[in-house]
C-alpha positions in Angstrom: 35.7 129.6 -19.3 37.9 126.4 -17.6 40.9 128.4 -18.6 40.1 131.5 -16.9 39.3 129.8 -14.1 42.8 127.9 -14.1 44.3 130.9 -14.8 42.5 133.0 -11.9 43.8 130.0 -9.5 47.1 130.3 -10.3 47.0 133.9 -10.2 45.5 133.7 -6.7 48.4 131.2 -5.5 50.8 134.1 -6.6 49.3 136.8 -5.1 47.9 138.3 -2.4 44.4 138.7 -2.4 42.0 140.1 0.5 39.6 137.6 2.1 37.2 140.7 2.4 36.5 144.2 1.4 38.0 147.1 3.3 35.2 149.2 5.0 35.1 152.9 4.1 36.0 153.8 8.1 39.2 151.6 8.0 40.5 153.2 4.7 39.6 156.4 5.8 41.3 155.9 9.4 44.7 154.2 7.0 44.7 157.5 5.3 44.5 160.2 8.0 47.6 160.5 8.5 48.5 161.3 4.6 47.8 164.9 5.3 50.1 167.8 4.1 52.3 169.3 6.5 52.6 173.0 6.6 55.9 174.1 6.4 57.9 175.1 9.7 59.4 178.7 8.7 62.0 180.7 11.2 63.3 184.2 11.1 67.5 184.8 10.6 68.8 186.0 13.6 71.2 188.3 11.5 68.5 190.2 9.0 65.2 188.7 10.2 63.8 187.6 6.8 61.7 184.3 6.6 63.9 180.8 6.1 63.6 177.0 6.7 65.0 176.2 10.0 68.8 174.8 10.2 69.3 176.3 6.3 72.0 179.2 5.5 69.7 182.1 5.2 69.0 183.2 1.3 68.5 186.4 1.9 71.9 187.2 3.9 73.5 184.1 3.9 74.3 183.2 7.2 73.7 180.3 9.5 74.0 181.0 13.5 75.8 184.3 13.0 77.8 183.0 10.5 78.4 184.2 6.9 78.9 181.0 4.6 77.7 182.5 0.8 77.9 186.2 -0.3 75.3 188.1 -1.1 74.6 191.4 -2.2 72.7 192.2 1.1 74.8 193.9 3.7 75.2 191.8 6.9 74.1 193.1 10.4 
């Protein structure tokens, strides 16, 4: 029992150990913000299909009017 007790004092000097519990309302106000985000989804200015904003298009393959892969989809 003596050397847990040495070894749990010199585990405490290492660590970092809380001086008291965390309340339920403080850990649930630390993890509000941990939420999902839903993702931001544009339209192509070129074919109007769904795509993540700033991205070439996948459906056309353009970015601001401009066509940077081919595709088998016509443009315009």
């Amino acid at each position: 029992m003596r050397r847990a007790a040495q070894a749990f004092a010199t585990l405490r000097s290492v660590m970092a150990v809380p001086k008291r519990k965390t309340s339920k309302a403080r850990r649930d106000k630390r993890r509000a913000t941990h939420k999902i985000a839903i993702p931001v989804v544009a339209t192509c200015t070129v074919c109007s299909a769904p795509k993540l904003p700033h991205r070439v298009c996948p459906s056309c393959g353009t970015y601001r009017g401009r066509r940077y892969i081919t595709t088998d989809a016509p443009v315009g």
